[in-house]
C-alpha positions in Angstrom: 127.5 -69.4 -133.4 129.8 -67.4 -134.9 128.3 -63.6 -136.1 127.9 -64.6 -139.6 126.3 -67.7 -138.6 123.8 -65.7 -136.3 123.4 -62.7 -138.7 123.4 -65.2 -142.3 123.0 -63.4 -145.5 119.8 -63.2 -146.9 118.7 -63.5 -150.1 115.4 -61.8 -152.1 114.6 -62.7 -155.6 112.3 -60.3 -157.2 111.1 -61.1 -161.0 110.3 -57.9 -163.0 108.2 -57.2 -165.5 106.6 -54.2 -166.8 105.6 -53.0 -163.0 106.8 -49.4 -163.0 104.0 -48.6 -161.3 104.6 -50.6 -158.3 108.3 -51.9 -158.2 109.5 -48.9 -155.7 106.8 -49.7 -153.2 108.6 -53.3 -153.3 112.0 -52.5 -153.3 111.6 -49.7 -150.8 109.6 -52.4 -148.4 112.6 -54.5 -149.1 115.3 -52.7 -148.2 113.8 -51.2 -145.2 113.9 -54.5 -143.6 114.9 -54.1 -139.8 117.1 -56.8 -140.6 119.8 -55.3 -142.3 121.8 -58.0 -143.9 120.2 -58.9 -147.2 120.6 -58.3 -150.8 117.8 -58.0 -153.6 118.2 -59.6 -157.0 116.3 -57.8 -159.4 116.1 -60.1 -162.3 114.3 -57.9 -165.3 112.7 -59.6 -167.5 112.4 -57.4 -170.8 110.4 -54.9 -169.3 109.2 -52.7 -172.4 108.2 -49.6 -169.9 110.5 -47.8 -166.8 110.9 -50.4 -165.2 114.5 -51.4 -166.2 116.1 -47.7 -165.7 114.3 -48.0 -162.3 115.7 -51.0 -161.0 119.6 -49.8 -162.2 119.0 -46.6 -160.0 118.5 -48.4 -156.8 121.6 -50.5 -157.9 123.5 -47.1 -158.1 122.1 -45.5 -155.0 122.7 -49.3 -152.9 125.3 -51.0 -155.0 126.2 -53.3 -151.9 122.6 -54.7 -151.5 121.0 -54.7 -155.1 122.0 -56.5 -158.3 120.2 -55.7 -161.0 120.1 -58.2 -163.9 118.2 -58.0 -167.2 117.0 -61.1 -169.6 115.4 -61.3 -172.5 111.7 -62.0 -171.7 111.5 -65.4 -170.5 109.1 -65.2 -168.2 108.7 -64.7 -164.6 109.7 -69.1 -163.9 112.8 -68.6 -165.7 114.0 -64.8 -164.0 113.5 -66.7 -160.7 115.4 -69.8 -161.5 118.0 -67.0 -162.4 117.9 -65.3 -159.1 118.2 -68.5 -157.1 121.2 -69.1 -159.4 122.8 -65.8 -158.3 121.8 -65.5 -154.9 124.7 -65.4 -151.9 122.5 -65.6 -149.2 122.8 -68.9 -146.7 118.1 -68.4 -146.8 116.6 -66.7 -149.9 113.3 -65.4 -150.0 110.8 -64.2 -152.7 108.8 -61.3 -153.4 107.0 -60.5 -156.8 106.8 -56.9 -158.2 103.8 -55.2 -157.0 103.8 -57.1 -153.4 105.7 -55.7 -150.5 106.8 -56.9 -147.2 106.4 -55.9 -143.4 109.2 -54.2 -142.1 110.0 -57.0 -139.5 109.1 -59.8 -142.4 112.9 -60.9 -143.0 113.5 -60.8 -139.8 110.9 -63.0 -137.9 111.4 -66.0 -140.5 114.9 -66.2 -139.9 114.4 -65.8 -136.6 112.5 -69.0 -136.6 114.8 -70.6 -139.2 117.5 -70.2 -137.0 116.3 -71.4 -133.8 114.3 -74.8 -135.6 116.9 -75.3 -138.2 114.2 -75.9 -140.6 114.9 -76.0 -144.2 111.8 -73.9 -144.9 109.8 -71.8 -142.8 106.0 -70.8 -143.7 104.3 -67.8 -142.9 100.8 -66.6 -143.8 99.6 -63.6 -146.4 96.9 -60.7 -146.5 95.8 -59.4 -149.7 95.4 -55.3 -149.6 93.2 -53.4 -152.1 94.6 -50.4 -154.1 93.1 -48.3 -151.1 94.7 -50.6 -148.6 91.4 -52.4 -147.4 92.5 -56.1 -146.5 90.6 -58.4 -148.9 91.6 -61.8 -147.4 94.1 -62.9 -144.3 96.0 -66.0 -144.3 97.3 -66.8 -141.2 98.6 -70.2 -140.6 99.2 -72.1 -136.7 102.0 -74.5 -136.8 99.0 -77.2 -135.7 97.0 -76.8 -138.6 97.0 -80.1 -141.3 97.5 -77.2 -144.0 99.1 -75.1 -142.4 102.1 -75.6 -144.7 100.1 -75.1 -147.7 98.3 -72.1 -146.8 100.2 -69.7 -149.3 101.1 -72.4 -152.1 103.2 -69.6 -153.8 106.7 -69.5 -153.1 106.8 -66.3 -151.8 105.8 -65.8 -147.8 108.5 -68.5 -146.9 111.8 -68.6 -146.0 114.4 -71.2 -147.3 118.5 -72.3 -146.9 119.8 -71.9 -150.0 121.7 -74.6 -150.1 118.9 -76.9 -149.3 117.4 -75.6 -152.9 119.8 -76.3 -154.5 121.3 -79.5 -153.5 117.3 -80.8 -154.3 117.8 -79.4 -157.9 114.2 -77.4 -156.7 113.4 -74.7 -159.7 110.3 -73.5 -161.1 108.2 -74.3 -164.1 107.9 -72.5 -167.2 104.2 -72.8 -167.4 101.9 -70.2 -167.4 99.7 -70.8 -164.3 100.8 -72.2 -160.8 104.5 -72.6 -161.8 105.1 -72.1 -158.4 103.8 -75.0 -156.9 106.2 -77.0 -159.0 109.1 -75.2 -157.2 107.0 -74.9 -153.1 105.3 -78.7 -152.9 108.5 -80.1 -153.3 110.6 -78.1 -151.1 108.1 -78.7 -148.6 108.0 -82.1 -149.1 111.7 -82.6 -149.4 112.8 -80.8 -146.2 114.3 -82.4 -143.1 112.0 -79.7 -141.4 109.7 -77.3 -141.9 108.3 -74.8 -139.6 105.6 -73.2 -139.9 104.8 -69.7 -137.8 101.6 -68.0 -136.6 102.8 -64.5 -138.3 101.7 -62.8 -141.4 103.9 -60.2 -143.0 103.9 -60.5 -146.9 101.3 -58.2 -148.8 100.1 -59.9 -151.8 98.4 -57.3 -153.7 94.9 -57.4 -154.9 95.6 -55.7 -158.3 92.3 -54.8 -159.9 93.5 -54.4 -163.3 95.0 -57.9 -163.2 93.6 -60.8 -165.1 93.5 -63.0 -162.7 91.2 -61.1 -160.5 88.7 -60.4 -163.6 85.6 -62.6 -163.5 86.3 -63.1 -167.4 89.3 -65.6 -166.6 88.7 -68.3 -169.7 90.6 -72.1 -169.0 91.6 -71.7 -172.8 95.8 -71.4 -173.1 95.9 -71.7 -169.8 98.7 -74.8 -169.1 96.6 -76.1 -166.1 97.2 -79.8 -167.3 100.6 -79.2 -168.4 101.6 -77.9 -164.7 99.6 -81.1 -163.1 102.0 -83.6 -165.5 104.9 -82.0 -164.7 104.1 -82.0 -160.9 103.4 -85.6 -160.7 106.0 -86.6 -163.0 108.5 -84.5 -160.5 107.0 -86.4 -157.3 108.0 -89.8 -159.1 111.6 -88.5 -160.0 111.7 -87.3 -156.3 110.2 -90.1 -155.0 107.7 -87.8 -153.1 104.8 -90.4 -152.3 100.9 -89.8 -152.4 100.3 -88.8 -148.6 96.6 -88.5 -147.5 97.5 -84.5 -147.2 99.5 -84.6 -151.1 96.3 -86.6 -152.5 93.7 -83.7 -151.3 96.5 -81.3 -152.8 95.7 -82.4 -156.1 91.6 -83.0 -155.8 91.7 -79.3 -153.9 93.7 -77.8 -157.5 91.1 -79.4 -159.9 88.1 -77.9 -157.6 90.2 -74.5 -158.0 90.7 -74.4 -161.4 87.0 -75.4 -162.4 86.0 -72.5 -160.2 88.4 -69.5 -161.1 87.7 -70.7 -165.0 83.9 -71.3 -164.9 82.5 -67.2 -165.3 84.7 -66.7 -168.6 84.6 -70.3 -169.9 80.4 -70.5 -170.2 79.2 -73.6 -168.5 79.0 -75.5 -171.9 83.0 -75.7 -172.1 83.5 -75.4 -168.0 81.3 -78.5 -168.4 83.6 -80.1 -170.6 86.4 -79.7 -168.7 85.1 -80.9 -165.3 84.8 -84.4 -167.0 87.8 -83.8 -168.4 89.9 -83.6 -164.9 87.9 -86.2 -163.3 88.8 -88.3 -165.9 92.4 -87.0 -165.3 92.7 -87.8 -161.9 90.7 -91.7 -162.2 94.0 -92.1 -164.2 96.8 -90.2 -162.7 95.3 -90.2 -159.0 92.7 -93.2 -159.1 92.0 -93.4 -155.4 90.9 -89.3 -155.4 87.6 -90.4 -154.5 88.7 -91.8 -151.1 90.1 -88.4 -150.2 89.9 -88.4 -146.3 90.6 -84.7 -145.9 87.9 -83.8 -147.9 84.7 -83.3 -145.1 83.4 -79.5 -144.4 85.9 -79.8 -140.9 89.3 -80.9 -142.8 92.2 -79.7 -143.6 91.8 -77.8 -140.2 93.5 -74.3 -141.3 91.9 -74.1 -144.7 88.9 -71.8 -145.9 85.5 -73.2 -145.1 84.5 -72.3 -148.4 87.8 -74.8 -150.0 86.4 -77.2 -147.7 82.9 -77.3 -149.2 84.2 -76.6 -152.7 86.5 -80.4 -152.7 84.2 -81.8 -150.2 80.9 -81.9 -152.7 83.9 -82.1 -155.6 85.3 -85.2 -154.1 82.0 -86.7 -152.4 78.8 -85.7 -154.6 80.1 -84.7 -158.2 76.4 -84.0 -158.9 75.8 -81.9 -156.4 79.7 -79.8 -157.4 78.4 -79.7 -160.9 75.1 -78.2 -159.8 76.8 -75.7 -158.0 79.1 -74.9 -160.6 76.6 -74.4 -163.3 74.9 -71.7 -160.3 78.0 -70.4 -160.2 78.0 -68.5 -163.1 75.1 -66.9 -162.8 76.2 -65.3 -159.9 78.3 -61.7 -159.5 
């Protein structure tokens, strides 16, 4: 290979918004990469605090390796759409505002890109604390059933650019798990994917964030909305229901009737657990046969996912049970 074939630009897409707390942690993690050729897009998305005049001083200080844009608040789908758009880089790579990578992050997944020629490579996650205690560790092993699934956000993997974009592979303007409408298909849609024993992205356990409050209500949220759109984007794919792709889908529902149920109040949680079983008897009407879901399957997911789509999937009364418990606990 010629040098710039073995030392490829890299891209990294950061959305910003409002994180003027945090963003120099990520940038700083970024740019300290021991691999050296990369550039950051910062793609501001009408941040209302410092975060903006932030972002254009690391463009001044490193005007070779950060571009800066800033966008009307559109939200975080549509300033990483416009990063991908911008990026150079033969692999890009994601990061959101308050998360920050190893130092060798970049370079082990190109390393493995490189050396597979995978389309998109998969690595694992920890969560840190605001005092740096490790929450949770995700670390996938390329023979795991889920292991490329373990980090459903986009970030945490590497992929070619061009590969992206020749798929038309963009993310969804919805306002939860918009990412899975941009990593399920690019997963699904690559000649290879590789996934590597390694865990180098932080994803930060931000106390103050909603999602991490036990008041977390299902109401505005556009769970259904993000469901439609990702099986209406398998069809115009032609990404098929796979035995893996069909616990995908039971395994979301189980999710969101769990993060939802403390805020919602078990009367409305109720509700909507008859809601999406009625929504997958119609949109995924063989759910019930789901032959990943047993305590032992997907080898390389959380016992405790396992049990949650296992009794979801095989003894609804028994789930339901457990979910009205649920909220009397913590």
């Amino acid at each position: 290979m010629s040098s710039s074939d073995s030392h490829p630009l890299v891209s990294v897409v950061v959305p910003v918004y409002n994180s003027e707390k945090y963003i120099c942690r990520c940038l700083d993690s970024i740019l300290g990469q021991t691999y050296p050729n990369i550039e950051v897009i910062c793609v501001d998305d009408g941040s209302s605090d410092d975060s903006a005049a932030i972002l254009d001083r690391y463009s001044v200080q490193d005007p070779a390796r950060v571009i800066v844009v800033h966008q009307v608040n559109a939200g975080a789908a549509a300033a990483r759409n416009n990063g991908v758009a911008l990026a150079c880089g033969k692999y890009l790579t994601f990061a959101d505002n308050d998360d920050w990578l190893d130092a060798d992050f970049v370079g082990e997944l190109l390393e493995a890109a490189l050396s597979s020629g995978a389309d998109v490579v998969c690595s694992g996650y920890r969560r840190p604390d605001e005092s740096g205690k490790i929450v949770l560790e995700a670390k996938p092993r390329p023979d795991d059933e889920w292991g490329p699934y373990v980090a459903e956000a986009a970030w945490a993997k590497l992929y070619r650019t061009d590969f992206i974009r020749d798929n038309h592979i963009e993310f969804l303007s919805t306002n939860i798990l918009e990412d899975l409408y941009f990593s399920l298909p690019a997963v699904e849609l690559a000649n290879k994917v590789e996934v590597i024993r390694y865990c180098g992205y932080n994803w930060f356990w931000n106390t103050q964030s909603v999602s991490n409050t036990n008041q977390r209500t299902s109401e505005g949220l556009q769970f259904e909305q993000t469901l439609d759109a990702l099986l209406s984007l398998m069809g115009e794919k032609g990404i098929s229901f796979t035995p893996i792709l069909l616990h995908y889908f039971v395994r979301l529902v189980a999710w969101f009737l769990l993060f939802t149920r403390k805020g919602d109040g078990w009367s409305t949680s109720h509700n909507n657990l008859q809601h999406y079983i009625g929504w997958l008897d119609m949109n995924v009407p063989s759910w019930r046969n789901d032959s990943y879901a047993k305590p032992a399957h997907p080898t390389g997911d959380a016992m405790a996912n396992r049990l949650a789509v296992f009794l979801f999937a095989k003894h609804p009364k028994v789930f339901a049970a457990a979910l009205k418990c649920y909220g009397l606990i913590g």
